[in-house]
N, C-alpha and C positions, 0 to 999 in steps of 0.2 A: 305185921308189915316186915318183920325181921326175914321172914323169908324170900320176899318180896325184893329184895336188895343185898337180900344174900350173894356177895361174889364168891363164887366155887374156884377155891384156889386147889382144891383136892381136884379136879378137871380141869388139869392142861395150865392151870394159873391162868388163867382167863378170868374176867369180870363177869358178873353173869345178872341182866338186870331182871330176867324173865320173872314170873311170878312160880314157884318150885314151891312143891312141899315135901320134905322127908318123907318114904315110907312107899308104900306099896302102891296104896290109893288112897285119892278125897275125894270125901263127897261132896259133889257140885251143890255149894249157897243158890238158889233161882226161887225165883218168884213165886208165890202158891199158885193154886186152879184160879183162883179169883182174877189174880193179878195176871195170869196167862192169858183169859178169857177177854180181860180188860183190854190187852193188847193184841189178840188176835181180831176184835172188834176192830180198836183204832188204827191195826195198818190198814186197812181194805185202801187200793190203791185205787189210781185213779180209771184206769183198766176193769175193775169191778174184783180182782183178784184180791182175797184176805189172805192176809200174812198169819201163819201158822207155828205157831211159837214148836223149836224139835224139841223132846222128849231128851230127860238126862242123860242117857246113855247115848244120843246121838249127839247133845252136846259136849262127851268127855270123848269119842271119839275123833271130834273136830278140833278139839281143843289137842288132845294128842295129835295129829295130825301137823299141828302148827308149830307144836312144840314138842319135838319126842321126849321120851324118856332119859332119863342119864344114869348112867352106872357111878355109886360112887361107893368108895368102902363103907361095908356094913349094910349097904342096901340099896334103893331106888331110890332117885328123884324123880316126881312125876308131877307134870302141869296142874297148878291150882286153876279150881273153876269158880272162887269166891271174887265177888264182886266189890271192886275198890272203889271207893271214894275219895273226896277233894283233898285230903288228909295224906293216904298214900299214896295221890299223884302227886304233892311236895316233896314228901319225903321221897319219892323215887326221882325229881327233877334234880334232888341234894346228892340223891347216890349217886345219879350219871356224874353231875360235880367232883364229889367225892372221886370215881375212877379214873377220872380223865387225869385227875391232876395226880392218880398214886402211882399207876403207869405212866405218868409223865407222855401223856398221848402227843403226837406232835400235831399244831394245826394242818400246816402244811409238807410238803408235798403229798403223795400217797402214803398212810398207816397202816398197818395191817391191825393191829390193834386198835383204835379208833375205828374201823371197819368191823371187829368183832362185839366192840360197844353200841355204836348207833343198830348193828343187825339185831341182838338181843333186845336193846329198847324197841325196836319197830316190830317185833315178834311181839313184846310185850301191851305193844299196843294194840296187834291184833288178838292180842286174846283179851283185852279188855272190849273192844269193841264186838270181840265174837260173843261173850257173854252176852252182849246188851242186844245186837241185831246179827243173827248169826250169819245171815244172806252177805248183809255190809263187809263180815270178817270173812266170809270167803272168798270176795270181791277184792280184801286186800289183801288175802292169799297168791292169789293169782297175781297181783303186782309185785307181791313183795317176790316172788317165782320168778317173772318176769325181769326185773330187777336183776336177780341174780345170775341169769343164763346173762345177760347181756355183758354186765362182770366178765360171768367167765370165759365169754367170748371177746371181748378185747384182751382179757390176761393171756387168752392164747394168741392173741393178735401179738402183743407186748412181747410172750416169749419168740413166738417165730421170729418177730423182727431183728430181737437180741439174739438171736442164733444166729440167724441170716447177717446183721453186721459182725456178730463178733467170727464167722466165716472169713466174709470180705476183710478183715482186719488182720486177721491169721494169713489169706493169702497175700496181700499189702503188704505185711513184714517178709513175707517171701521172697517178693518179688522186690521188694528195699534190698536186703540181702544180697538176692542177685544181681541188682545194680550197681550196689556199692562195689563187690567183687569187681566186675565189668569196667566202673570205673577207676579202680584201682591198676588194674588188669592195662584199662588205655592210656594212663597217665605212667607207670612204669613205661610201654611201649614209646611214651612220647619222650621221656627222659632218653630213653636209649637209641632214639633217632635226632634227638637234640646232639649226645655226645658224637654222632655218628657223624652229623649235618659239622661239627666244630673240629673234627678230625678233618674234614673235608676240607671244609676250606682253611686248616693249617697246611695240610698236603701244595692244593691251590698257589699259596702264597709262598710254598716253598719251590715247586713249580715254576713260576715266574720269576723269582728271585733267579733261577738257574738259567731262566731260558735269558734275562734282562743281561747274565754277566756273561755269558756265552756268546749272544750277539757284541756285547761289549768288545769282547777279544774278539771276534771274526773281523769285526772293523778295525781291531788293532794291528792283526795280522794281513789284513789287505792293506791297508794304507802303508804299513811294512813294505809289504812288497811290490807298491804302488812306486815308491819311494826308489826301490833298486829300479826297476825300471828305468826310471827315466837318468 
């Protein structure tokens, strides 16, 4: 089982829950003729259609398929096709444990890492279920496929959007910038029509001051001469 829960820190340091075994190739653990016959009898479905147990090589191909190969120094990692029991589906419920908590997965929001854990256990699951019903593990081929276009299609949703705002937010501080300017620009302009507007009317008031002592004296000098007159 030690392979089984092997996390492949030589690949990327990632956890790795998949079923691996060193080395070039294994030979797929499956049932004898007996026990293939046995269960080629008991799918016959309800259609009239018997279930047709594939042949070892088309079960290492399926099982590669689900789970490629991996490069690691000194050689292959290639999908086991031996078939686990009750034993090493604890001890693999203990390793996902074990990883979540050595990467310190976070529950929430989006992980990328806890993303790369549940993927490898749900591959892991389809290669146990593709051992046992191989139709079933290609059924959750197609999901687990399915699953991940959709993934990828909101991550490119996620990135456009974050381009598209961090765009709008680049031109925002632009356009901030140029405002701020603008307003700098009209509050200078109003400072300088303030002092203009207070020169004014100091002018103004000296104006009247002049025009107030001027009639003063014109009335002085009339009634002056008002005065000879009579």
């Amino acid at each position: 089982m030690a392979n089984l829960l092997q996390l492949t820190s030589s690949v990327n340091q990632q956890p790795g829950l998949s079923g691996f075994t060193p080395g070039s190739f294994v030979n797929p653990v499956r049932p004898d003729s007996s026990q293939s016959s046995s269960h080629a009898s008991k799918g016959a479905s309800k259609k009239g259609r018997l279930y047709i147990a594939p042949t070892d090589s088309n079960l290492i191909e399926m099982t590669r398929s689900i789970i490629p190969n991996r490069l690691v120094k000194g050689g292959e990692m290639t999908v086991s096709t031996v078939i686990r029991g009750r034993m090493d589906v604890e001890e693999l419920e203990k390793g996902l444990g074990e990883a979540l908590d050595r990467f310190q997965v976070r529950p929430k929001p989006v992980c990328s890492l806890r993303s790369v854990i549940y993927s490898e256990l749900f591959d892991e699951l389809i290669r146990q279920v593709t051992l046992e019903r191989p139709e079933r593990g290609l059924f959750l081929l197609r999901v687990r496929d399915e699953i991940r276009l959709t993934i990828q299609n909101h991550l490119e949703v996620f990135r456009s959007m974050s381009n598209y705002g961090s765009m709008k937010l680049g031109e925002a501080e632009v356009n901030y910038m140029e405002l701020e300017d603008t307003i700098k620009e009209k509050k200078e302009r109003r400072e300088a029509l303030k002092t203009r507007v207070e020169e004014l009317e100091r002018k103004l008031v000296h104006i009247e001051n002049e025009n107030s002592n001027n009639r003063i004296e014109s009335m002085r000098v009339y009634d002056k001469y008002k005065s000879k007159l009579r």
